[in-house]
KOLMARNU-796984 format. One record per atom (N, C-alpha, C): residue number from 1; residue in three letters; atom name; x, y, z. Coordinates in Angstrom, 3 decimals, decimal comma, m for minus. Layout:
BEGIN
- NUM|ALA|CA|X|Y|Z
...
//
This chain:
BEGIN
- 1|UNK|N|m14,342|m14,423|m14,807
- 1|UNK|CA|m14,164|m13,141|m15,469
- 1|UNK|C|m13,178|m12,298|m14,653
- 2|UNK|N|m12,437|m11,756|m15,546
- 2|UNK|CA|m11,385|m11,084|m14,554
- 2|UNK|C|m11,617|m9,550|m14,486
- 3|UNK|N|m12,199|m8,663|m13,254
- 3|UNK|CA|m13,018|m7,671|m13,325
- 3|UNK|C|m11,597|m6,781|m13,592
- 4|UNK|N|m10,367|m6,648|m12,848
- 4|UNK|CA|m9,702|m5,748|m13,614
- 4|UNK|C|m9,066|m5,389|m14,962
- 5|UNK|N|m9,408|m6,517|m15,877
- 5|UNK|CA|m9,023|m6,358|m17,083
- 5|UNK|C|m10,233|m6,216|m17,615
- 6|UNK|N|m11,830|m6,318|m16,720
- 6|UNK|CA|m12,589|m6,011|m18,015
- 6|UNK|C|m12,855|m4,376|m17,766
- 7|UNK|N|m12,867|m3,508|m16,509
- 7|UNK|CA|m12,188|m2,341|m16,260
- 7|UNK|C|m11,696|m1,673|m17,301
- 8|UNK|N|m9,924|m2,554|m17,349
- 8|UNK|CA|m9,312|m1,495|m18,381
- 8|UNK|C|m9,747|m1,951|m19,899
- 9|UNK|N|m10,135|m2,603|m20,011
- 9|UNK|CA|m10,539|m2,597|m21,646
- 9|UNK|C|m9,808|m3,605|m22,224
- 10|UNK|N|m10,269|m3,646|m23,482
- 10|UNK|CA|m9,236|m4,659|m24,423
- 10|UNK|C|m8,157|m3,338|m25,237
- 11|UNK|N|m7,068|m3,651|m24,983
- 11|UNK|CA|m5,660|m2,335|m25,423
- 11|UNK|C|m6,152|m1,204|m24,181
- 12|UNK|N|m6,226|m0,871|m23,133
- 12|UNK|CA|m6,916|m0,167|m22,021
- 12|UNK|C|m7,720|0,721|m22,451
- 13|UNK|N|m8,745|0,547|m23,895
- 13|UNK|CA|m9,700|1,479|m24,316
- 13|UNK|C|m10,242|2,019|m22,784
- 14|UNK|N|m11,333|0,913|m22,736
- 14|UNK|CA|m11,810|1,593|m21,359
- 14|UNK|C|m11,361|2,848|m20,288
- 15|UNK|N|m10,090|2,186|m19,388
- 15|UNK|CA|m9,875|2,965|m19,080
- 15|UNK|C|m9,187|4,291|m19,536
- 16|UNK|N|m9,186|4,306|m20,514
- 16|UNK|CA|m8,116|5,424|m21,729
- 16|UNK|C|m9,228|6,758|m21,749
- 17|UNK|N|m10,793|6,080|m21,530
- 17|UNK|CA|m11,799|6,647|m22,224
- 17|UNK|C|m12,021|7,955|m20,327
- 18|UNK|N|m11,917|7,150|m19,475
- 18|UNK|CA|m12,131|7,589|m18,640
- 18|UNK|C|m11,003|8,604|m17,945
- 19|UNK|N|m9,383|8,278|m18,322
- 19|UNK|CA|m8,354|9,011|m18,160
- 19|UNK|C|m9,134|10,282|m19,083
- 20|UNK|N|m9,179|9,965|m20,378
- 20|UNK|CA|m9,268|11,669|m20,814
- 20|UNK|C|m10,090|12,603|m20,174
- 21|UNK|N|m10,826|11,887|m19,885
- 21|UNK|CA|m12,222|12,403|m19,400
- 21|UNK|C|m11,815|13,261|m18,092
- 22|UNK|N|m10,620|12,730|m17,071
- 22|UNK|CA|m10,596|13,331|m16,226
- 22|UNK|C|m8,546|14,502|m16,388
- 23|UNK|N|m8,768|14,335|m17,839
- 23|UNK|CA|m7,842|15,673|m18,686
- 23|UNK|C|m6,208|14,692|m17,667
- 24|UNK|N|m6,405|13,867|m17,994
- 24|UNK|CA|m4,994|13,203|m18,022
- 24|UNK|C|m4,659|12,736|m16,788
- 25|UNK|N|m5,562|12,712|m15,769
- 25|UNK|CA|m4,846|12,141|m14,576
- 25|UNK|C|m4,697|10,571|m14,461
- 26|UNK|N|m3,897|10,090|m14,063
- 26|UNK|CA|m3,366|9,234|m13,734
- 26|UNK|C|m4,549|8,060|m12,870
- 27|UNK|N|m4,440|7,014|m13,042
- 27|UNK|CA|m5,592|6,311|m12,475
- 27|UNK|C|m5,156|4,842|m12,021
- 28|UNK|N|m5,316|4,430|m10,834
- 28|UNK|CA|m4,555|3,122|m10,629
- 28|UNK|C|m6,355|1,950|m10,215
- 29|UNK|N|m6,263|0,790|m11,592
- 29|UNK|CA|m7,531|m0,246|m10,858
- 29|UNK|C|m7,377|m1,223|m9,660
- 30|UNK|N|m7,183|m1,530|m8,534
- 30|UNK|CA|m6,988|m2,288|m7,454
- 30|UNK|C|m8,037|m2,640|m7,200
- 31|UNK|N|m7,819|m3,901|m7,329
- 31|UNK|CA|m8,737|m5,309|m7,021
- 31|UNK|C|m9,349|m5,061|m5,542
- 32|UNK|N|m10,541|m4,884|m5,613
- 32|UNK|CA|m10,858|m4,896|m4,004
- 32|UNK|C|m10,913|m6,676|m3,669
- 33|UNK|N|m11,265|m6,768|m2,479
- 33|UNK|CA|m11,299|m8,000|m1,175
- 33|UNK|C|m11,847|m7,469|0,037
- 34|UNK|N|m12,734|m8,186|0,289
- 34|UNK|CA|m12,964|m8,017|1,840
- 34|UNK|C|m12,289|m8,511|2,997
- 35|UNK|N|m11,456|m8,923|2,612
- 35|UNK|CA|m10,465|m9,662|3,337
- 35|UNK|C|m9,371|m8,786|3,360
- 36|UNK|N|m9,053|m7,945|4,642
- 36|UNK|CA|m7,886|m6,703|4,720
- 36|UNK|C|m6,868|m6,911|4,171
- 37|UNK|N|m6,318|m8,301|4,632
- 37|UNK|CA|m4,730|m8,601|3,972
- 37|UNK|C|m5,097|m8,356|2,518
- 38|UNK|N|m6,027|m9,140|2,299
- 38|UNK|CA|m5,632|m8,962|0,420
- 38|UNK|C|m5,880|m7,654|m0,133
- 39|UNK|N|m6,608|m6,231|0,327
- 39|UNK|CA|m6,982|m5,608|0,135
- 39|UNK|C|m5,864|m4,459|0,371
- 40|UNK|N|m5,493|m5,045|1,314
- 40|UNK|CA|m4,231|m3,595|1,750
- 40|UNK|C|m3,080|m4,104|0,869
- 41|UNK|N|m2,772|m5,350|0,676
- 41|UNK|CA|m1,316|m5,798|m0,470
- 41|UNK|C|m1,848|m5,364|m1,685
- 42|UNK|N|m3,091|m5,615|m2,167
- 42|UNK|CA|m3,331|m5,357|m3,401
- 42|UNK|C|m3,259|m3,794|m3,737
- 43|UNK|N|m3,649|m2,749|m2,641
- 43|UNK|CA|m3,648|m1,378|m2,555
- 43|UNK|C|m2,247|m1,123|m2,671
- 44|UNK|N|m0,872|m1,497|m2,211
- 44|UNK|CA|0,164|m1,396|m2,560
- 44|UNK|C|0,756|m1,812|m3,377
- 45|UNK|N|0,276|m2,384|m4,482
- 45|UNK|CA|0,698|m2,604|m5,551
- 45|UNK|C|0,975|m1,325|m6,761
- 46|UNK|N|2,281|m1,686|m6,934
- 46|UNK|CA|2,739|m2,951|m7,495
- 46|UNK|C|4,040|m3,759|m6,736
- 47|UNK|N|4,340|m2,589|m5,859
- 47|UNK|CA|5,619|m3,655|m4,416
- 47|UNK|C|4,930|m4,725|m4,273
- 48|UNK|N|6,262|m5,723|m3,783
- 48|UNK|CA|5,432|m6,675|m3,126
- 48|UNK|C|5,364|m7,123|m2,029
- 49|UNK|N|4,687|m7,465|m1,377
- 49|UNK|CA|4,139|m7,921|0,238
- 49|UNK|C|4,440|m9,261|0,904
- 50|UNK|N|5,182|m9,174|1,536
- 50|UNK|CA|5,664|m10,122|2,514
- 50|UNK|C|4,533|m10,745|3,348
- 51|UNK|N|3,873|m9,831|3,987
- 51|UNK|CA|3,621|m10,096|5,397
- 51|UNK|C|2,452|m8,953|5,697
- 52|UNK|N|1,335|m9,234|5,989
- 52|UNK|CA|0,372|m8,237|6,002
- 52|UNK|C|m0,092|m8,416|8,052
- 53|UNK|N|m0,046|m7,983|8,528
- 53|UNK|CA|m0,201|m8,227|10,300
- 53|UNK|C|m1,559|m7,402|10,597
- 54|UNK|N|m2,873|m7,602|10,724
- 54|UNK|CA|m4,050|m7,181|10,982
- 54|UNK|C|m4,300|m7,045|12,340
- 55|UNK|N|m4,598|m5,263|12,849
- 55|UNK|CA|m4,911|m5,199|14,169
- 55|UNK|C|m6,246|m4,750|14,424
- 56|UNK|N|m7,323|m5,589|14,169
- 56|UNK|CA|m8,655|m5,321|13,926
- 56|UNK|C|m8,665|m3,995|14,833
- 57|UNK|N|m8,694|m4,005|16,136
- 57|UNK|CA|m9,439|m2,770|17,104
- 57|UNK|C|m8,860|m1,606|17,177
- 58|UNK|N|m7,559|m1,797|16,100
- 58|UNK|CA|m7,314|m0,043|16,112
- 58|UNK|C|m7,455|0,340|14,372
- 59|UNK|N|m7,825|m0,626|13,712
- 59|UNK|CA|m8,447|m0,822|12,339
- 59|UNK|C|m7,037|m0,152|11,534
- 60|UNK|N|m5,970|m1,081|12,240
- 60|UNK|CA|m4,416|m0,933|11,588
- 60|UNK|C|m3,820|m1,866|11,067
- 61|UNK|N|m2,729|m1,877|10,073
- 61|UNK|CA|m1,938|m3,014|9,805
- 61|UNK|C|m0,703|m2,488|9,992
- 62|UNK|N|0,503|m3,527|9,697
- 62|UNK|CA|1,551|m3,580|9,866
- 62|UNK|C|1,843|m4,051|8,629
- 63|UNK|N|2,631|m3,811|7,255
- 63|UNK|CA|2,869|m4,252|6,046
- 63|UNK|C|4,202|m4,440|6,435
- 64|UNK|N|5,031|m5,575|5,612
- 64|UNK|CA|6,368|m5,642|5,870
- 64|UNK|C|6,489|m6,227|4,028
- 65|UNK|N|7,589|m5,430|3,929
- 65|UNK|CA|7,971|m5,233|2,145
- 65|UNK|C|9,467|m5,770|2,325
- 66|UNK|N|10,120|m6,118|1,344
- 66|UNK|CA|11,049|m6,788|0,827
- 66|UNK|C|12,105|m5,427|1,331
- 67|UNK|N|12,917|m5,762|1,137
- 67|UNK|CA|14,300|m4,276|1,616
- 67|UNK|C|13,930|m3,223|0,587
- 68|UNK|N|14,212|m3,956|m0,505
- 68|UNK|CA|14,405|m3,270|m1,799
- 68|UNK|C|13,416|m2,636|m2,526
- 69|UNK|N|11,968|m2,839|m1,890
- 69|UNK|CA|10,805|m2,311|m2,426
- 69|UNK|C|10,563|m1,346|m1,454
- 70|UNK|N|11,116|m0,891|m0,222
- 70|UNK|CA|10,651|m0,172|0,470
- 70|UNK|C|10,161|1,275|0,311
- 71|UNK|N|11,091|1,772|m0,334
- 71|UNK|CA|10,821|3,116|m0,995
- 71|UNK|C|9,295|3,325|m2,274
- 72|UNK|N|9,636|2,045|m2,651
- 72|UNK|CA|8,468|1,679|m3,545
- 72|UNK|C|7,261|1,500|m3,115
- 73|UNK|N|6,965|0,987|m1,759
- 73|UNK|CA|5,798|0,660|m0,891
- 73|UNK|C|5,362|2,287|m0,584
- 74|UNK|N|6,644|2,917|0,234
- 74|UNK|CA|5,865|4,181|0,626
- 74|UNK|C|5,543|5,572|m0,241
- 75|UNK|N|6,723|5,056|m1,450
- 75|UNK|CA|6,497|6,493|m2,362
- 75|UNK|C|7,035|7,879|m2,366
- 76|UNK|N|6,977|8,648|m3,472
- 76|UNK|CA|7,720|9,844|m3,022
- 76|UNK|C|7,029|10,530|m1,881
- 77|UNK|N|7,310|11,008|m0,972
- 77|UNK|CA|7,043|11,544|m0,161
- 77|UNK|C|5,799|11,118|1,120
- 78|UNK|N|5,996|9,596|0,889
- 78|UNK|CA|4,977|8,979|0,747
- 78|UNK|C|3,223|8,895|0,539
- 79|UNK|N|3,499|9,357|m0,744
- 79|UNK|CA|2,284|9,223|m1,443
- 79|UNK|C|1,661|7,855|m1,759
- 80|UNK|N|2,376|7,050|m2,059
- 80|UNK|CA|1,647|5,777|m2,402
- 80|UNK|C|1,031|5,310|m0,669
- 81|UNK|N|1,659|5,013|0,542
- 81|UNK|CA|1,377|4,655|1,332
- 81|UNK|C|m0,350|5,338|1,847
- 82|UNK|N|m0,264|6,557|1,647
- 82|UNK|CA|m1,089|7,804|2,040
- 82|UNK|C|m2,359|7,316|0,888
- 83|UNK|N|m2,030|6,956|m0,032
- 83|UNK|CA|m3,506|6,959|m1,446
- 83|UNK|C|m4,053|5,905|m0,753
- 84|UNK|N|m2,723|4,285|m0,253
- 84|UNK|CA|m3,419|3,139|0,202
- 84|UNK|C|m4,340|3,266|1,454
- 85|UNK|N|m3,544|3,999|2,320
- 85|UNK|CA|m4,510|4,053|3,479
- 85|UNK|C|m5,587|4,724|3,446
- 86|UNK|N|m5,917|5,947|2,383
- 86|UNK|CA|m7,079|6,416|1,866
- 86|UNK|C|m7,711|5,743|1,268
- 87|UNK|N|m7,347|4,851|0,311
- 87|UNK|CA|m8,502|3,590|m0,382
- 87|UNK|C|m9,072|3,220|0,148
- 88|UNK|N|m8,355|1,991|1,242
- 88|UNK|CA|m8,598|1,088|2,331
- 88|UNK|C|m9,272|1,615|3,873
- 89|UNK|N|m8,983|2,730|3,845
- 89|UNK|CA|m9,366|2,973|5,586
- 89|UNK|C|m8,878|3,053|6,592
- 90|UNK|N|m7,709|1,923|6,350
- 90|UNK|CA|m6,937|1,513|7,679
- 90|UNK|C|m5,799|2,454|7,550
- 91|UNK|N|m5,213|1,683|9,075
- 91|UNK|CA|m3,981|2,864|8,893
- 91|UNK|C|m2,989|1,597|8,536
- 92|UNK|N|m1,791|2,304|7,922
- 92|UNK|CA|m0,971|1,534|7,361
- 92|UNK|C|0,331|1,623|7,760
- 93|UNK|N|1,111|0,678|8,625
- 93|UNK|CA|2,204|1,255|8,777
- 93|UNK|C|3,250|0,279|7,737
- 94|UNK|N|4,148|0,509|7,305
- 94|UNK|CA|5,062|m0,113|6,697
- 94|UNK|C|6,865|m0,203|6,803
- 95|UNK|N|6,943|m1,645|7,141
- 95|UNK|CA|8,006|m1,972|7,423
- 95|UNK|C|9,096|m2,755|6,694
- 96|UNK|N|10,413|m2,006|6,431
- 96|UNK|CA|10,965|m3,502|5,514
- 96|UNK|C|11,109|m4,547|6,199
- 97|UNK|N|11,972|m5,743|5,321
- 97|UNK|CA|12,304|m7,154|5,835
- 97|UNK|C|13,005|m7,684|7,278
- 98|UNK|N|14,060|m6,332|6,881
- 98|UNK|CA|15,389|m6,547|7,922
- 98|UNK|C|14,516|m5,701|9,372
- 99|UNK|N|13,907|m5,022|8,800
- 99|UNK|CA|13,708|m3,829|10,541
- 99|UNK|C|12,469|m5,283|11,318
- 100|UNK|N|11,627|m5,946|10,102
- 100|UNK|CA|10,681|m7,003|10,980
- 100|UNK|C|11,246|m8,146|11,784
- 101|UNK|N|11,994|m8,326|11,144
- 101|UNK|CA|13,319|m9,311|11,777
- 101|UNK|C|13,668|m9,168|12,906
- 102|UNK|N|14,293|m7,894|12,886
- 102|UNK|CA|15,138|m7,373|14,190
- 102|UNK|C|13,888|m7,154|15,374
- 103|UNK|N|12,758|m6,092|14,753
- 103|UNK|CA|11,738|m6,593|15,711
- 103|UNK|C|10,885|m7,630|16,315
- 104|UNK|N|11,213|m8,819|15,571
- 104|UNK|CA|10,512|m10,278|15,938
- 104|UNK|C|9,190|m10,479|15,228
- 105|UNK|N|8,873|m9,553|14,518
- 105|UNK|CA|7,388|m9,736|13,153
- 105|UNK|C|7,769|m10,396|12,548
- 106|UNK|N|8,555|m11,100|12,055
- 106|UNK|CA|8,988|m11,781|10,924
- 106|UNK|C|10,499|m12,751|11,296
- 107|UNK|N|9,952|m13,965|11,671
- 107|UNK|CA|11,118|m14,719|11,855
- 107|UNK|C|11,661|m15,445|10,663
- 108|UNK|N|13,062|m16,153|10,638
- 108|UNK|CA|13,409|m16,847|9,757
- 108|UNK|C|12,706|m17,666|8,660
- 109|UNK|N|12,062|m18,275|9,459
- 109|UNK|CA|11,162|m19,578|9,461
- 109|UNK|C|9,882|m18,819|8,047
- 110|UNK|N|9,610|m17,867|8,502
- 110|UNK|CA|8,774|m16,908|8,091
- 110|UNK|C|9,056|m16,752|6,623
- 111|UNK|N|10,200|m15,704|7,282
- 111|UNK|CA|10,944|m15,248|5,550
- 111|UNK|C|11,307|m16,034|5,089
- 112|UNK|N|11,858|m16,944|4,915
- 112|UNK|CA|11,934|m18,341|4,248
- 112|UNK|C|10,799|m18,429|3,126
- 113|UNK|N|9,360|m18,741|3,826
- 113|UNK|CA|7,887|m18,840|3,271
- 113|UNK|C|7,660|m18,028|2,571
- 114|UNK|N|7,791|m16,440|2,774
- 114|UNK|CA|7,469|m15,564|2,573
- 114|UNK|C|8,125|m15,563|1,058
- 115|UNK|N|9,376|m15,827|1,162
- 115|UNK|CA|9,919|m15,259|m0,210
- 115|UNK|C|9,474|m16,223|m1,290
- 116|UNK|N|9,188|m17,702|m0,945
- 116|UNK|CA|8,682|m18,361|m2,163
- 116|UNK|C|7,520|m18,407|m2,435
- 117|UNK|N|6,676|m17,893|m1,686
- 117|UNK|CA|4,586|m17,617|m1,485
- 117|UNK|C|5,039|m16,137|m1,943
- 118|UNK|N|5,814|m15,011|m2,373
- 118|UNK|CA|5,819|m13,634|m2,763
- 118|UNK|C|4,389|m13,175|m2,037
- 119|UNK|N|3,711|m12,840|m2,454
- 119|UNK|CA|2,834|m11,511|m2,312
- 119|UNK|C|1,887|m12,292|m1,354
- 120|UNK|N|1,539|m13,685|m0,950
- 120|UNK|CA|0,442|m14,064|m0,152
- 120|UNK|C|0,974|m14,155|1,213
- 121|UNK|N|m0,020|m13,690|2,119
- 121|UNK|CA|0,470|m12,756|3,139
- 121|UNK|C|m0,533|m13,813|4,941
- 122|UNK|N|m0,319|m13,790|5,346
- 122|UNK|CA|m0,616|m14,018|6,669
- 122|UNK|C|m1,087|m13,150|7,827
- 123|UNK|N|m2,604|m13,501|8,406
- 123|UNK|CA|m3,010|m12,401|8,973
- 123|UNK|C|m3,212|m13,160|10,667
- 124|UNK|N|m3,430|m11,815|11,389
- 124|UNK|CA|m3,233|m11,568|12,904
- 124|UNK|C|m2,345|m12,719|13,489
- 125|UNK|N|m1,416|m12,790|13,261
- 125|UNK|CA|m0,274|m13,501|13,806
- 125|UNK|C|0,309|m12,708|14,891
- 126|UNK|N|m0,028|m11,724|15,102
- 126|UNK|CA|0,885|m10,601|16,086
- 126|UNK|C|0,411|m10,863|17,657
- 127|UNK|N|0,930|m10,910|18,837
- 127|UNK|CA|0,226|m10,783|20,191
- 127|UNK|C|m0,419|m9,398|19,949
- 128|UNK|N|m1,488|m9,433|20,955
- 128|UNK|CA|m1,894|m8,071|20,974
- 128|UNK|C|m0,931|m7,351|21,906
- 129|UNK|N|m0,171|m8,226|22,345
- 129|UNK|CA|0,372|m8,028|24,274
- 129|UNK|C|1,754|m6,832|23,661
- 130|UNK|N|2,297|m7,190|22,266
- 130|UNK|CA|3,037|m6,555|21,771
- 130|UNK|C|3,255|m5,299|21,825
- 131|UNK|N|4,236|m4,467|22,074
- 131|UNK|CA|4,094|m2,552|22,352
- 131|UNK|C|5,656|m2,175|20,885
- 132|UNK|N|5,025|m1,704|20,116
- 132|UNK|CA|5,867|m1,599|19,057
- 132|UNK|C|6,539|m0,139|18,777
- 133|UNK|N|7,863|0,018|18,754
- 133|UNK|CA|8,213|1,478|18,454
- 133|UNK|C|8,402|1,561|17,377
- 134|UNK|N|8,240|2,948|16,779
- 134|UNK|CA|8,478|2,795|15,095
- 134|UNK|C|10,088|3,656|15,188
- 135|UNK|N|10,524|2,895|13,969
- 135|UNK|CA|12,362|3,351|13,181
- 135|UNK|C|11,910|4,787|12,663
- 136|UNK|N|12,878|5,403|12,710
- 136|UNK|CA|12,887|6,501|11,757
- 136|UNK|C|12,257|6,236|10,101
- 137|UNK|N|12,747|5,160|9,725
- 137|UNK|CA|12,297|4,694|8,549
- 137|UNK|C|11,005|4,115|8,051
- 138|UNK|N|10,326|4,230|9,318
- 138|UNK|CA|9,222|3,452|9,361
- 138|UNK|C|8,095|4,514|8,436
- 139|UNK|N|7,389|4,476|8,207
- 139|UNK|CA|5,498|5,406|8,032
- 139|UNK|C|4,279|4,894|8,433
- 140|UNK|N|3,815|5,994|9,187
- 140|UNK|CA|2,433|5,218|9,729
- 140|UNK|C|1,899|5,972|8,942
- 141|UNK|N|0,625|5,584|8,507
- 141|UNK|CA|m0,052|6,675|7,470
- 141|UNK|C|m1,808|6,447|8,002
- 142|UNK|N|m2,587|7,432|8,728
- 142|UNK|CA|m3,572|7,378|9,142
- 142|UNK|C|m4,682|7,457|7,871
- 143|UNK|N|m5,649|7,048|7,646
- 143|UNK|CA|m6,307|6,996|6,045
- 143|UNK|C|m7,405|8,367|6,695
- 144|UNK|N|m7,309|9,602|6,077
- 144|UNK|CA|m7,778|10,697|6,077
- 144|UNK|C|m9,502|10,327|5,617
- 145|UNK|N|m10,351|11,077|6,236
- 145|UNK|CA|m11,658|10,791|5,371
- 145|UNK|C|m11,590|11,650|4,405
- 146|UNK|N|m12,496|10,330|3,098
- 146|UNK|CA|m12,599|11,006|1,719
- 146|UNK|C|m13,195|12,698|1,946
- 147|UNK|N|m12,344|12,836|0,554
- 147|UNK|CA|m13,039|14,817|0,329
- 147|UNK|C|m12,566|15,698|1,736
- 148|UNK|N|m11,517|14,792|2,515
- 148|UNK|CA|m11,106|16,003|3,563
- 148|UNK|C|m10,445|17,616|2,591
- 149|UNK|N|m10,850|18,044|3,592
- 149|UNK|CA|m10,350|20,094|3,081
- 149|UNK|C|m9,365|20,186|3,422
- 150|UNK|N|m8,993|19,364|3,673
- 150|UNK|CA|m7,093|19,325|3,687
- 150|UNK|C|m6,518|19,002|3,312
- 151|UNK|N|m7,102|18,965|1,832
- 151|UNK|CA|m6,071|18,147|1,093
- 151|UNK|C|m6,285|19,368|m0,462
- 152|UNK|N|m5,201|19,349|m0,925
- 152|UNK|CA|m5,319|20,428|m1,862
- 152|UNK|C|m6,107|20,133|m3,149
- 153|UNK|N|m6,840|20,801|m3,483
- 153|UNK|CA|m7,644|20,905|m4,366
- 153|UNK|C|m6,185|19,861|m6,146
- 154|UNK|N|m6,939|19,728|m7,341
- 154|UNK|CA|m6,228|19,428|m8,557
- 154|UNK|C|m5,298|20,655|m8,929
- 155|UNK|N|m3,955|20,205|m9,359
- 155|UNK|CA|m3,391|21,910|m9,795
- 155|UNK|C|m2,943|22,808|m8,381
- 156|UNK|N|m3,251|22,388|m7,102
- 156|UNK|CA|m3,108|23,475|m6,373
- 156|UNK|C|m2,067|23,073|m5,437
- 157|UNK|N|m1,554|21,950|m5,761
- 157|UNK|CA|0,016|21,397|m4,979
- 157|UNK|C|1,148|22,062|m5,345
- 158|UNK|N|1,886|22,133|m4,466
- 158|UNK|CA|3,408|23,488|m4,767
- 158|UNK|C|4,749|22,149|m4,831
- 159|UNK|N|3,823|20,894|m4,725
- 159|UNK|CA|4,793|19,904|m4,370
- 159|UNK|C|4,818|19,304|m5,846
- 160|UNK|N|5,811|18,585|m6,704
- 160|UNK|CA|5,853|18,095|m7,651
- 160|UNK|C|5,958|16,259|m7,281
- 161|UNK|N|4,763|15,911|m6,273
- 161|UNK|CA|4,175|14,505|m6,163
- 161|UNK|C|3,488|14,093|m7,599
- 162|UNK|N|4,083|12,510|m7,944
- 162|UNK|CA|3,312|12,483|m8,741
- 162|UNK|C|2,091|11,802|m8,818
- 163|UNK|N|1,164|12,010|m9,536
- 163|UNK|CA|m0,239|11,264|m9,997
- 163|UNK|C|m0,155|10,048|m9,407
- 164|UNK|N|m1,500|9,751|m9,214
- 164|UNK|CA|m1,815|8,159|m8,523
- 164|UNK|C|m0,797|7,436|m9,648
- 165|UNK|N|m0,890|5,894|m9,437
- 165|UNK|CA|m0,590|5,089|m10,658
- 165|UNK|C|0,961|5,391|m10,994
- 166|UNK|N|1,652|6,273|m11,198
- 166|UNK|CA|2,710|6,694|m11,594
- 166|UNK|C|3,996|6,738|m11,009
- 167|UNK|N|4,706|5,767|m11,485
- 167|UNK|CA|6,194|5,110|m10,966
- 167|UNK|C|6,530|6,290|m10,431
- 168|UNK|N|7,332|6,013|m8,840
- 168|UNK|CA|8,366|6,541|m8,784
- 168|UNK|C|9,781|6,006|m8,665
- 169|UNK|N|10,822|6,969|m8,449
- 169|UNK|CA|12,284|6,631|m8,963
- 169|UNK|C|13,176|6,551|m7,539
- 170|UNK|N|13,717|5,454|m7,018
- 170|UNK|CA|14,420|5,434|m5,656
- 170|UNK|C|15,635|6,463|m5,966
- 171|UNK|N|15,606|6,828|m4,880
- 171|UNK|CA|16,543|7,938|m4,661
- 171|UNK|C|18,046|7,406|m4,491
//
């Protein structure tokens, strides 16, 4: 049985029933896993995932995305990165193809695999011994606890981010 399609419904009645309900917001279903890699790629969906790097004891990952999805992984302002690491828990940092490369996360040999396996991902491959600086381009995104008061109430953002679920447009 496939639980996210029985979720959204047959024609997404289901979830259609539950969008109104909450007066139009936007709603994304992600497959949980107990298994981090699959849980944190699946949370970034719909980019796709190269390379998922699990650092159990600081309850972090390292995501590495295709070049071209990068903007797509983190989102406007990075909102998508920020919802994932709020789903999930962990913190999330995300890296494209070329910056894992240059840092040694991702060798040839790798990306090679990577691009014909797409989205299935490989976990704690990293030394721990490793000391990593982040690019300007990089985002670490710490996963806030649910219902923090720091986060603005529905309606009360001055920012025009959009709704969970809802494409954004590379700049």
């Amino acid at each position: 049985m496939d639980a996210v399609g029985s979720c959204v419904g047959q024609k997404g009645a289901r979830v259609q029933t539950i969008v109104t309900e909450l007066k139009g917001e936007k709603i994304d279903i992600v497959r949980w896993s107990d298994d981090p890699v699959t849980y944190v790629a699946n949370a970034l969906s719909p980019s796709k995932v190269i390379k998922v790097i699990v650092h159990e004891a600081e309850k972090a990952t390292t995501v590495i995305v295709p070049d071209y999805q990068l903007s797509l992984a983190i989102g406007k302002k990075g909102q998508n990165a920020r919802l994932a690491a709020k789903l999930t828990g962990w913190k999330i940092d995300i890296k494209s193809e070329s910056e894992a490369e240059e840092s040694g996360l991702l060798n040839e040999e790798q990306a090679d695999t990577a691009a014909s396996e797409g989205a299935e991902t490989a976990a704690q491959e990293e030394s721990e011994n490793k000391d990593q600086t982040e690019e300007e381009n990089d985002l670490t995104v710490e996963a806030p606890p649910l219902g923090s008061a720091s986060e603005p109430a529905d309606g009360d953002s001055e920012t025009d981010e959009p709704a969970a679920g809802e494409e954004t447009k590379e700049q």
